[in-house]
C-alpha positions as CSV (number, residue, x, y, z in Angstrom):
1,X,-1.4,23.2,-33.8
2,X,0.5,26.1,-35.2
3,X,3.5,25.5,-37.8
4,X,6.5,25.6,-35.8
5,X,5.4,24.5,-32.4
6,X,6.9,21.6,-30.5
7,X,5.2,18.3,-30.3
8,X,4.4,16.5,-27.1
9,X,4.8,12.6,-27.2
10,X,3.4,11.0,-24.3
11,X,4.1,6.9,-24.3
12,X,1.0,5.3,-24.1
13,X,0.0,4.2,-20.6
14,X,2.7,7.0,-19.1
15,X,0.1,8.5,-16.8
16,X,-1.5,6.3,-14.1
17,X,-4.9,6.2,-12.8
18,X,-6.2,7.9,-10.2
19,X,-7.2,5.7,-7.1
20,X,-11.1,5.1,-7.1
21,X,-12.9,5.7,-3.8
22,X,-13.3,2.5,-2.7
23,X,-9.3,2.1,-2.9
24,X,-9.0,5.0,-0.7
25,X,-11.8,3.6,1.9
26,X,-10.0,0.5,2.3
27,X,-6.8,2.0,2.5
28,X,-8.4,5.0,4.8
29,X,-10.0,2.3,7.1
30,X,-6.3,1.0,7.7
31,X,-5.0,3.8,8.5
32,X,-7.1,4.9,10.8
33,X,-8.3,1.6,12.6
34,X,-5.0,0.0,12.2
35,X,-5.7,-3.4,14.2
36,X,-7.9,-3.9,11.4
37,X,-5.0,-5.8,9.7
38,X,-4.6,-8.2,12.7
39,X,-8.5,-9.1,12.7
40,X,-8.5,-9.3,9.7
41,X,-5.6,-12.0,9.4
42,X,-7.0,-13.9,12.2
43,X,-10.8,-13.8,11.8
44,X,-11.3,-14.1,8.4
45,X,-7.6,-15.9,6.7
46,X,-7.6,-17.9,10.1
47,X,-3.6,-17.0,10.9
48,X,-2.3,-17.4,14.0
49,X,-0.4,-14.2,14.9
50,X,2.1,-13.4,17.7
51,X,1.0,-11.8,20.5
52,X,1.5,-7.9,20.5
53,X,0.2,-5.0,22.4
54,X,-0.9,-2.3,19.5
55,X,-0.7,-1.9,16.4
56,X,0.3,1.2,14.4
57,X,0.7,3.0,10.8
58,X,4.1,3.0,9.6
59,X,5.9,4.5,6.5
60,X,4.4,2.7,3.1
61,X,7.9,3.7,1.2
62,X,10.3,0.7,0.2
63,X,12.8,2.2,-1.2
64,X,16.2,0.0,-1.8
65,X,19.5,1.2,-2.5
66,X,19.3,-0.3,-6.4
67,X,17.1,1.3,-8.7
68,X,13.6,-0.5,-7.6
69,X,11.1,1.2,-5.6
70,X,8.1,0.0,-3.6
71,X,5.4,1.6,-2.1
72,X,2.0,0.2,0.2
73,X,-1.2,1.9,0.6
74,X,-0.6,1.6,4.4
75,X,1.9,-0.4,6.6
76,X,0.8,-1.7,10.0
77,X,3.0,-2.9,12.2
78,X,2.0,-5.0,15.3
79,X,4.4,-4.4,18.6
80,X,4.8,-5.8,22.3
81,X,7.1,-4.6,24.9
82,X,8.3,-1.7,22.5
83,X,9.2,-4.1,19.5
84,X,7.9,-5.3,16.6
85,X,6.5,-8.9,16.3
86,X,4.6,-8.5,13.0
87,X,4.7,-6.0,10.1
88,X,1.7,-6.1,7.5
89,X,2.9,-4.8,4.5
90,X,1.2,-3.7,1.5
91,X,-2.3,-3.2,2.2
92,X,-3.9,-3.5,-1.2
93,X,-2.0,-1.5,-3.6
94,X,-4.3,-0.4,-6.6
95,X,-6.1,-3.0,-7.8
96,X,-5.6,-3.1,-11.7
97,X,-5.8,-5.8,-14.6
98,X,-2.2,-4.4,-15.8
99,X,0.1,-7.3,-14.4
100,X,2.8,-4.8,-14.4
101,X,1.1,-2.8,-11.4
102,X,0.4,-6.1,-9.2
């Protein structure tokens, strides 16, 4: 480095991974096959769900108004009649060893 030229420090762990492929299938196959989520629940976890009529992608953002932020891979959200009835939120997120990004 030349004499005189400004040092970068980065803190360590500042830049985050990128998503590996099979993170992006799963989240891609919710996306677009977005009942997925409901068979899913029902089929293999065994919950009873509330009836609804379709299911459908919704915004993955969660901001609040204070300072915390969180975000989803992909939000589903089951409807009848025009309203909601159930929102899956948070299909998997990164899946990391860092308890900080759970």
């Amino acid at each position: 480095m030349p004499a005189g030229s400004p040092r970068l420090s980065v803190p360590a762990g500042s830049f985050r991974r990128m998503p590996s492929s099979l993170h992006e299938a799963l989240t891609d196959m919710f996306r677009h096959r977005p009942t997925l989520a409901a068979e899913l629940l029902a089929d293999a976890l065994g919950m009873k769900l509330p009836g609804y009529e379709q299911a459908t992608v919704e915004s993955a953002d969660f901001t609040v108004l204070t300072p915390t932020e969180y975000r989803a891979d992909a939000v589903v959200v089951l409807s009848a009649a025009g309203s909601a009835v159930l929102a899956v939120v948070g299909v998997p997120s990164r899946s990391s060893s860092d308890p900080a990004r759970r």
